[in-house]
VOGU-3710 file (C-alpha; in Angstrom, 3 decimals, decimal comma):
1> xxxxxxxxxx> 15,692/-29,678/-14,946  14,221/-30,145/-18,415  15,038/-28,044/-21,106  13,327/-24,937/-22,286  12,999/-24,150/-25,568  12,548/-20,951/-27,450  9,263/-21,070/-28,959  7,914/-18,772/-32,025  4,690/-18,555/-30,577  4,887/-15,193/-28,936
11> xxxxxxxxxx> 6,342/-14,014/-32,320  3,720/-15,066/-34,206  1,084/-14,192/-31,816  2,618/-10,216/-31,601  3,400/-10,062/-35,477  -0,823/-11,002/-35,283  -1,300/-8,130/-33,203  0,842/-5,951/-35,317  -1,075/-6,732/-38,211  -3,861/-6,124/-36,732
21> xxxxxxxxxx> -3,572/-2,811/-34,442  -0,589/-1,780/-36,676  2,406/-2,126/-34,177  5,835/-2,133/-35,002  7,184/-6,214/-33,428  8,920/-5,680/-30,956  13,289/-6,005/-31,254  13,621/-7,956/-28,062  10,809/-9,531/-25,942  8,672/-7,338/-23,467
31> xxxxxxxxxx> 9,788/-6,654/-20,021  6,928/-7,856/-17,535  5,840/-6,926/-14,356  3,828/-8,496/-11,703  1,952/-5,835/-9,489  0,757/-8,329/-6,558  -1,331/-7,136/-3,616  -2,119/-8,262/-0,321  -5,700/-9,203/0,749  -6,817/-6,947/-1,626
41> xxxxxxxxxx> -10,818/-7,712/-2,622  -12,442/-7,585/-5,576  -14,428/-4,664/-4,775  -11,554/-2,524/-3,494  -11,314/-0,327/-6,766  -13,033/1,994/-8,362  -13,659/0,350/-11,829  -14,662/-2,850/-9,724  -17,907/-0,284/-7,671  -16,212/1,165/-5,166
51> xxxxxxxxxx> -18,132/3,950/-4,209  -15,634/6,170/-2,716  -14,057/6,599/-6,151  -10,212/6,474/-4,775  -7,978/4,374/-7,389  -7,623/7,030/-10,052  -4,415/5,157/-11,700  -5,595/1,785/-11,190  -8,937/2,998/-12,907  -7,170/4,294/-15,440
61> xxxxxxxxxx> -4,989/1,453/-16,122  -8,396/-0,623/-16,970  -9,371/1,932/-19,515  -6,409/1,645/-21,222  -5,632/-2,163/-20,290  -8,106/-4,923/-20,078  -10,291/-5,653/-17,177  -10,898/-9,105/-16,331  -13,448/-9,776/-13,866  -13,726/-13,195/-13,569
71> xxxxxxxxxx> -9,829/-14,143/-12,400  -9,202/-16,555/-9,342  -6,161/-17,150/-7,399  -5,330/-20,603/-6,746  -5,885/-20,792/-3,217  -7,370/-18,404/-0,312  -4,477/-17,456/1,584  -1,144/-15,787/1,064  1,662/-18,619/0,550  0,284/-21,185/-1,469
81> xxxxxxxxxx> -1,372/-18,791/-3,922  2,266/-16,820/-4,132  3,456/-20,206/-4,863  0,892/-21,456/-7,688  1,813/-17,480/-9,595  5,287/-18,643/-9,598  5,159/-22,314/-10,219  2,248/-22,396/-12,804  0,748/-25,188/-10,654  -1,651/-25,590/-8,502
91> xxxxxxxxxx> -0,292/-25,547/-4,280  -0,959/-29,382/-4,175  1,276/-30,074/-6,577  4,121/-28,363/-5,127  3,832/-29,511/-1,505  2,416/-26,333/-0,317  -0,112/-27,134/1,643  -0,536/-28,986/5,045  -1,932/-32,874/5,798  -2,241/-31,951/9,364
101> xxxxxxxxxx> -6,240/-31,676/8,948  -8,874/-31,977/6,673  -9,056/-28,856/4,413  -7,098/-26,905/6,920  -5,431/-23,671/5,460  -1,823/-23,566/5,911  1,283/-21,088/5,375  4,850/-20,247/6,423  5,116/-18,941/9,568  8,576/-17,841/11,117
111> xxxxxxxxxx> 8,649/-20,797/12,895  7,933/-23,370/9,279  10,540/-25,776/8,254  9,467/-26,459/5,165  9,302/-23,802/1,715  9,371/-23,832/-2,004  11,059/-27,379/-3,138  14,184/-27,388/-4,836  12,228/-29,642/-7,557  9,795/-26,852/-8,549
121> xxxxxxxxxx> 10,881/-24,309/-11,877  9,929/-20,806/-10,827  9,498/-18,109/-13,568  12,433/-16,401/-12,776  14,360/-19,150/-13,195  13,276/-19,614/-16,338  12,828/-16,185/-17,680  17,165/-16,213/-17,552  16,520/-18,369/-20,993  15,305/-15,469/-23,029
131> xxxxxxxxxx> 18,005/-13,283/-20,966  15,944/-11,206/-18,145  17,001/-9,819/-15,668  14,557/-10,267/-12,364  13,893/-8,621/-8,599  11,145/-9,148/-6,526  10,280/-6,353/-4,228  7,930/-6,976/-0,953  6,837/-10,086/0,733  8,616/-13,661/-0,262
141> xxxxxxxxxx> 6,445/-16,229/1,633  7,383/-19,063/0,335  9,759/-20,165/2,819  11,934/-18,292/5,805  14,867/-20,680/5,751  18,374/-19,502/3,050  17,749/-22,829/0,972  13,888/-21,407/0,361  14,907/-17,684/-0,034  14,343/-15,865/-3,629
151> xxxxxxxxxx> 17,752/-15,672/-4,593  17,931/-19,520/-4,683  14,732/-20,056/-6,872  15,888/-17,949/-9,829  15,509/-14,434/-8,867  18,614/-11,646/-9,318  17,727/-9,045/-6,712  15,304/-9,054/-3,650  14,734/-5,920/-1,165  12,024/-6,866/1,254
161> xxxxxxxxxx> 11,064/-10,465/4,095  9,985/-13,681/3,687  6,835/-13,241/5,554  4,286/-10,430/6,239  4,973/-7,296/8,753  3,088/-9,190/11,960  4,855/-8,098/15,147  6,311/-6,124/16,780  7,504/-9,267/18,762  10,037/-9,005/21,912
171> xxxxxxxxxx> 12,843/-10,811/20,174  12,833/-13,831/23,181  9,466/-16,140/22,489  10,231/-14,678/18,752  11,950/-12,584/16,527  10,662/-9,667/14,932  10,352/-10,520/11,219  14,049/-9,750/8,779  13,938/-7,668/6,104  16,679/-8,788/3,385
181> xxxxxxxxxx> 18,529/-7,180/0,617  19,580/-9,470/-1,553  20,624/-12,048/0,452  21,879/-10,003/3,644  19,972/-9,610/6,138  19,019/-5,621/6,353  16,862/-4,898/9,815  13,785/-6,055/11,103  10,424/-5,266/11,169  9,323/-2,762/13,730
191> xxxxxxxxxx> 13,054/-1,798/14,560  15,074/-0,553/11,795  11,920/-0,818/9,664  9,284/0,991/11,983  5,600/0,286/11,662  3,432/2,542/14,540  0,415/0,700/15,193  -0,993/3,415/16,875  -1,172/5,964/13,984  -0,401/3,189/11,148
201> xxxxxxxxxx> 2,443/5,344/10,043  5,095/3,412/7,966  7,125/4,425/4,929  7,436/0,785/2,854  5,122/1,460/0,568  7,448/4,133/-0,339  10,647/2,254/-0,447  8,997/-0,718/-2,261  8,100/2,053/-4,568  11,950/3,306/-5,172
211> xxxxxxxxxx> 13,269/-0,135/-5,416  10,901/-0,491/-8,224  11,585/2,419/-9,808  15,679/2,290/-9,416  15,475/-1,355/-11,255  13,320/-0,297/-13,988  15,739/2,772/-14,893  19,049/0,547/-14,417  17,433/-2,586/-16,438  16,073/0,310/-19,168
221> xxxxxxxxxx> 20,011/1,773/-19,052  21,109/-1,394/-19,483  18,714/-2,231/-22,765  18,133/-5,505/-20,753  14,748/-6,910/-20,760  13,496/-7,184/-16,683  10,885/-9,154/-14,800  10,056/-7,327/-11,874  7,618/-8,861/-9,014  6,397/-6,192/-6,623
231> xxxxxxxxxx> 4,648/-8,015/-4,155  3,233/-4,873/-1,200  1,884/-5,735/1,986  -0,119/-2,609/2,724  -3,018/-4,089/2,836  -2,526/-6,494/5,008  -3,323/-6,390/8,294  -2,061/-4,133/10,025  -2,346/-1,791/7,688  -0,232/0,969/7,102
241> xxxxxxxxxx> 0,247/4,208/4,819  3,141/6,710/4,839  2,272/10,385/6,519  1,005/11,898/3,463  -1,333/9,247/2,441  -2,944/8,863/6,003  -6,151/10,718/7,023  -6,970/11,141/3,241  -9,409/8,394/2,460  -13,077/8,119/2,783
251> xxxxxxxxxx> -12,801/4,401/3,565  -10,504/4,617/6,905  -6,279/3,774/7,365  -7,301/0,555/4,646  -8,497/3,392/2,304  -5,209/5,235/3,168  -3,125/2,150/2,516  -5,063/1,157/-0,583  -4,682/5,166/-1,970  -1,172/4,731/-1,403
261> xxxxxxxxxx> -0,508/2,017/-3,305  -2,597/3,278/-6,290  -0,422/6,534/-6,594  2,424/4,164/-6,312  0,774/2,337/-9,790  0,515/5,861/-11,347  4,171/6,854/-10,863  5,402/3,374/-12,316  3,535/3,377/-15,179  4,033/7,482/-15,638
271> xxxxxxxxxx> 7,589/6,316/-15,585  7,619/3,407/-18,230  6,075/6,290/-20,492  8,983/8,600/-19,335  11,304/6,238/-20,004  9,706/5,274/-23,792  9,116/1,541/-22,654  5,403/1,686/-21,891  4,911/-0,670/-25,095  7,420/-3,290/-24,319
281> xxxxxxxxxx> 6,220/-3,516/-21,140  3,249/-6,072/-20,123  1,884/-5,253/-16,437  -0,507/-7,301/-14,558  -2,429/-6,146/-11,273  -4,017/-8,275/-8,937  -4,153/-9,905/-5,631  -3,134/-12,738/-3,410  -6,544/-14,279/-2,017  -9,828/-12,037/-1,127
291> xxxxxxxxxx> -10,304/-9,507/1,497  -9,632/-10,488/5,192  -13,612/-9,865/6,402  -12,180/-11,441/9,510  -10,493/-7,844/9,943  -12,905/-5,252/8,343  -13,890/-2,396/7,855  -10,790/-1,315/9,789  -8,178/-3,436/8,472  -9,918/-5,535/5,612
301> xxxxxxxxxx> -10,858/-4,710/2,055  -14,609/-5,025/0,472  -15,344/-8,160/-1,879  -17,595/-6,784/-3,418  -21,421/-9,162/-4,388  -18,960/-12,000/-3,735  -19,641/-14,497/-0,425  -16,944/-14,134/2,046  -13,625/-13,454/2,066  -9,515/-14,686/2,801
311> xxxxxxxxxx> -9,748/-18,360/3,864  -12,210/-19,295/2,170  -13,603/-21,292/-1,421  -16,341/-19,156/-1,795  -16,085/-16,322/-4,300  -15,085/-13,343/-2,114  -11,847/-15,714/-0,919  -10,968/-16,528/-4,609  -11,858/-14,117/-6,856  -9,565/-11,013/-7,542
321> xxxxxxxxxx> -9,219/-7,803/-8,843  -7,369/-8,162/-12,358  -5,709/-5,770/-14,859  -3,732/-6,322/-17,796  -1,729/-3,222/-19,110  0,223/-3,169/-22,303  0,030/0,037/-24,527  -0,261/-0,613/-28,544  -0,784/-4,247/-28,115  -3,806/-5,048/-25,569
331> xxxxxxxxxx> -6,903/-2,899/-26,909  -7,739/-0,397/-24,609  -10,798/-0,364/-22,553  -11,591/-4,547/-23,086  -13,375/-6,280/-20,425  -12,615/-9,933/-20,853  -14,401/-12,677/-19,568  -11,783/-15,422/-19,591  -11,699/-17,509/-16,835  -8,288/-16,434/-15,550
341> xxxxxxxxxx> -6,031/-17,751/-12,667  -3,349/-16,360/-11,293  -1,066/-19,437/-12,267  -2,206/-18,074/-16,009  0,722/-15,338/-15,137  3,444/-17,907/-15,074  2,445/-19,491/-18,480  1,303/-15,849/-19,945  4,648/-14,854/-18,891  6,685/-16,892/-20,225
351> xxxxxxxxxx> 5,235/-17,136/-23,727  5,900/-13,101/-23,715  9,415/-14,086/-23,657  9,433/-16,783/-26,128  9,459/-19,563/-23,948  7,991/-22,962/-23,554  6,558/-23,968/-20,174  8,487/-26,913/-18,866  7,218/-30,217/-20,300  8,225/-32,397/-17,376
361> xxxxxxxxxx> 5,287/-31,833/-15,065  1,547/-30,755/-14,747  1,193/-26,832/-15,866  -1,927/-25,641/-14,365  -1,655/-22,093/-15,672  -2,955/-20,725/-19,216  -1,329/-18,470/-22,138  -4,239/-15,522/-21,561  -2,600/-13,591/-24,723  -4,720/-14,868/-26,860
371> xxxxxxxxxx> -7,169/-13,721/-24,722  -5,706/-10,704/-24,763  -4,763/-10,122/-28,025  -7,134/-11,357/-30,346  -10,480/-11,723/-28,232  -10,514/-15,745/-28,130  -11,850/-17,408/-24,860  -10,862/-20,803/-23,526  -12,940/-23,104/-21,994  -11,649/-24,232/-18,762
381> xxxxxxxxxx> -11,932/-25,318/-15,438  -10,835/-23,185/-11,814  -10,132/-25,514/-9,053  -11,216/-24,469/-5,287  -8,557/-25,625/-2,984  -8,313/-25,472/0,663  -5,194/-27,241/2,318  -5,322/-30,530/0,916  -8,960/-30,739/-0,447  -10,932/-29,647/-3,817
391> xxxxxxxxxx> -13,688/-27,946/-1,873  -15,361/-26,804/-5,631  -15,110/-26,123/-9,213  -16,242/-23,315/-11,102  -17,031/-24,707/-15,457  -18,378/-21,939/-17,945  -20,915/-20,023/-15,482  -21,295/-22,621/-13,016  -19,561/-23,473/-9,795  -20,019/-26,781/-7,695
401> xxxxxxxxxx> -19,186/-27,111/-4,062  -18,284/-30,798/-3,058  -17,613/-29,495/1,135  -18,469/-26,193/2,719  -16,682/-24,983/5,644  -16,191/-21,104/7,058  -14,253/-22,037/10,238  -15,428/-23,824/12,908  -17,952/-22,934/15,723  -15,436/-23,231/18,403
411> xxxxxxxxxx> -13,491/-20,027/16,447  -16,744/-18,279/15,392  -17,875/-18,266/18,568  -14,475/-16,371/19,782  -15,481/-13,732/17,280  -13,698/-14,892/14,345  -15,813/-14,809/11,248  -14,670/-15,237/7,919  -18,690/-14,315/6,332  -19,731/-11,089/8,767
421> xxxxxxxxxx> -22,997/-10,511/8,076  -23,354/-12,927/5,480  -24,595/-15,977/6,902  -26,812/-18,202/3,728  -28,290/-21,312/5,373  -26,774/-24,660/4,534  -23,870/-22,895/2,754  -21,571/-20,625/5,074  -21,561/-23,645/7,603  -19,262/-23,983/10,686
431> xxxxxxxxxx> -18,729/-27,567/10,223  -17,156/-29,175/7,392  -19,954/-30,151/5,218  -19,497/-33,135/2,155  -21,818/-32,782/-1,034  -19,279/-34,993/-3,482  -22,385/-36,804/-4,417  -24,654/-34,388/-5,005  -22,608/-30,558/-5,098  -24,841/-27,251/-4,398
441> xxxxxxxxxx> -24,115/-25,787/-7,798  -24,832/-21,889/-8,261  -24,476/-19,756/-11,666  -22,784/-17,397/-10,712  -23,563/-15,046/-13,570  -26,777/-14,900/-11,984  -25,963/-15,479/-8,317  -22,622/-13,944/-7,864  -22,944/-13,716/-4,182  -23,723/-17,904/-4,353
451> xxxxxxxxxx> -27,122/-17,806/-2,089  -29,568/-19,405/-4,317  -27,889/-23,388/-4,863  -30,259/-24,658/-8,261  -32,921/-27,508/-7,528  -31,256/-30,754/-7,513  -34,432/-31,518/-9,588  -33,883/-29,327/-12,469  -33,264/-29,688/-15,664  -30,445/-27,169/-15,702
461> xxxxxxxxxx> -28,463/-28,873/-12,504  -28,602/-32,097/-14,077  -27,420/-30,408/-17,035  -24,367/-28,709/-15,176  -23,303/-31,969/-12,931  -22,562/-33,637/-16,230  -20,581/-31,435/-17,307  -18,344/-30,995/-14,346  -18,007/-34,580/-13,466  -15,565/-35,877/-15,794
471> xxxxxxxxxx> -13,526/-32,886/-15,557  -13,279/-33,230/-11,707  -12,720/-37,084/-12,705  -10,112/-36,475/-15,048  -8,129/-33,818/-12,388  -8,353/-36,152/-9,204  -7,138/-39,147/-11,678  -4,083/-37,609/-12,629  -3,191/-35,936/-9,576  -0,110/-36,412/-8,137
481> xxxxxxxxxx> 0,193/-34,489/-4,672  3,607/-32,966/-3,704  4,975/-33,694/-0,178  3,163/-31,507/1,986  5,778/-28,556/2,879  3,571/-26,791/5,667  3,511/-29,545/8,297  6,235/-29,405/10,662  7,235/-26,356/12,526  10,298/-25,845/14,949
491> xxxxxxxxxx> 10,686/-22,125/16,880  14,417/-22,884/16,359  14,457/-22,752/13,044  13,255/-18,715/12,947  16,501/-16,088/12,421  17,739/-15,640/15,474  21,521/-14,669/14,973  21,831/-13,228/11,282  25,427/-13,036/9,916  27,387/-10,673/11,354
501> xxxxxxxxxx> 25,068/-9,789/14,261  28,174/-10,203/16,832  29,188/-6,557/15,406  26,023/-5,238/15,402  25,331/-6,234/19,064  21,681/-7,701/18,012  23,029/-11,598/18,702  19,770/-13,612/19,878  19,006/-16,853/21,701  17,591/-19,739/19,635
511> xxxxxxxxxx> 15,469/-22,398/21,406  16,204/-25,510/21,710  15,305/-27,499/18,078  11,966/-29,395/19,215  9,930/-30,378/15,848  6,489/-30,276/16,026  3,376/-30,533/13,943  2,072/-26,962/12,786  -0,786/-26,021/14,640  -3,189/-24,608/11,960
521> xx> -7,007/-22,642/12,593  -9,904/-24,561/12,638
//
């Protein structure tokens, strides 16, 4: 593990902002928290257009934070874009992702062998350098086995399960899903932790919520600067909302879920002020991946103008919602319109404390305080990845897709669509489509929604493709892929007989260990 070393450039960069908004530096670094969602889209709040008007504290947060509407996770689905916030890097880098087909979309199922490397530096980790204490609350998924849990990768504390709440299962094919505390194993989805499909009634959002709340009072008692990662699930299908939230949106149980989790915002925040730490405390909201389309307008968020949604390189699977929160320090009511990833957290992060990324390996992410702080925009690149492939490449206002690929015909026809009602000719295709040598480009300040590809004939494409080239040269030159982590998956692997189920009477069968390639969609 290579050394990290304290770096003034935080401290120079606040005792800028102090000079500038007149704020008193800060005696110890800020405590930072990570509010992540799950599937949430772009156009799921209220500052982003959502008509129904139902985020109140989230809206408010952007008029007294910074809005960024043009941020990007690193990767349409769930694990690998939990692992590129963490890691800094891009999914390839780290292994997560899957060589089992071309551009197939992976993640870590019960039954997964494979999780977060031992090799890979997660913030955490290196956040205990400048003396923080750190929890995550909510959904892990980066790995189901001990060796992969959070506990082993840097973190302090963890209440909540390595995977999503799917189930209920009948404990013989497969176990229902563990919830952990720490690292004992606490119940299980659907059983101790009850989820009614029926009515959607479940109270998690609400203990998510007091685990967050508990660690922010005992960090603040203990003058001890926290990272705290509250990764919710509500969102995700199947949605849920506790008994008081359900019934109350205009949008459905997902408008339930997502009201939930926006009074949830309010009361942390409303509690940082109670507690006198609002200003030494940096919060970021934002999501995973898009909006599952393949499960709306029941269970799946809106996208807003953007193409598409979860699974996908187009911009309704990549683009998030984004909101950065820190009283005295961030101007209020900013929209920014940095190019901003969701690896940026990692390196953002870590210059808050004073910290260096690690020097060792490629760092994907970028320090957004400057950004922030003082107004000053990078120029940069956002890779598209799917599984093992750079499907595109968005440079200044213009994004270039070298394949396009929805999912395949034999799934669409089954009725699973990741583009409902959004079908653009020669774009959302159903077979895996190459355009390396010459990539539909869009500008997408013009063409958000990514229907209207520019002439290969103009001026202004030729223009563009020189540009991007050398920059996708430069990456794919470089690159050096991790071993693939999401390959091989064994049923017997899944936690069948936590320790000390022999008092608790809940013992279960394993089946025999037979490894197997992962079986991914299509």
């Amino acid at each position: 593990m290579a050394a990290v070393a304290v770096a003034t450039r935080w401290w120079l960069l606040l005792v800028l902002s102090a000079a500038e908004l007149g704020v008193a530096r800060a005696l110890q670094p800020p405590n930072i928290l990570l509010l992540l969602m799950d599937d949430m889209g772009w156009g799921d709040l209220g500052v982003y257009g959502e008509p129904s008007r139902e985020t109140p504290n989230l809206d408010r947060m952007a008029v007294e934070g910074m809005l960024f509407p043009n941020f990007y996770t690193a990767n349409p689905l769930c694990s690998p874009s939990r692992a590129a916030l963490l890691t800094g890097r891009l999914p390839i880098r780290s292994g997560f992702y899957t060589t089992n087909g071309h551009a197939r979309n992976a993640y870590t199922p019960q039954e997964i062998v494979g999780g977060i490397p031992d090799s890979e530096l997660l913030l955490p980790a290196l956040l205990k350098g400048a003396g923080y204490a750190s929890k995550i609350v909510g959904k892990w998924h980066l790995g189901h086995r001990p060796q992969f849990h959070p506990l082993k990768h840097g973190f302090d504390e963890w209440f909540g399960s390595p995977n999503c709440h799917f189930g209920p299962y009948d404990n013989k094919a497969r176990p229902n899903i563990p919830v952990y505390r720490d690292q004992e194993m606490v119940g299980r989805f659907y059983e101790e932790f009850p989820i009614n499909l029926k009515t959607g009634e479940a109270n998690l959002t609400q203990i998510y919520l007091q685990e967050a709340l508990e660690f922010i009072q005992r960090q603040q008692a203990a003058h001890r600067p926290f990272f705290l990662y509250w990764a919710v699930d509500a969102t995700h299908a199947p949605i849920y909302a506790s008994k008081p939230f359900l019934g109350t949106s205009q949008r459905g149980r997902y408008g339930d879920a997502i009201r939930e989790l926006d009074d949830s915002v309010g009361r942390i925040l409303r509690l940082l002020r109670d507690l006198s730490i609002a200003e030494n405390t940096f919060v970021f909201f934002t999501s995973d991946n898009g909006a599952a389309l393949i499960s709306a307008p029941r269970q799946g968020g809106s996208n807003g103008p953007f193409l598409c949604g979860k699974q996908t390189t187009f911009e309704g699977g990549m683009r998030e919602p984004a909101i950065a929160w820190w009283p005295g320090h961030i101007p209020a009511g900013q929209v920014s319109h940095q190019l901003g990833s969701i690896m940026d957290l990692f390196t953002t992060s870590l210059s808050l404390a004073g910290l260096e990324p690690p020097r060792d390996r490629a760092i994907d992410g970028l320090d957004l305080l400057p950004a922030m702080l003082q107004g000053r925009l990078t120029d940069r690149p956002i890779f598209y990845y799917r599984g093992n492939t750079l499907m595109a490449v968005t440079l200044g206002q213009y994004k270039a897709h070298f394949w396009t690929w929805t999912n395949s015909w034999e799934e669409f026809k089954q009725g699973i669509d990741f583009c409902p009602g959004q079908n653009v000719s020669g774009v959302t295709t159903h077979s895996q489509e190459e355009h390396t040598k010459l990539p539909l480009i869009f500008h997408l300040g013009r063409d958000p929604g990514e229907r209207f590809p520019l002439s290969v004939a103009s001026i202004e494409y030729l223009d563009a493709l020189r540009r991007i080239t050398p920059v996708v040269q430069q990456h794919q030159e470089a690159l050096v892929p991790g071993q693939p982590q999401l390959n091989v998956c064994n049923r017997a692997v899944m936690n069948w007989a936590p320790p000390g189920c022999e008092k608790l009477g809940k013992c279960l069968t394993p089946p025999e260990s037979v490894p197997e390639k992962c079986s991914w969609p299509h």
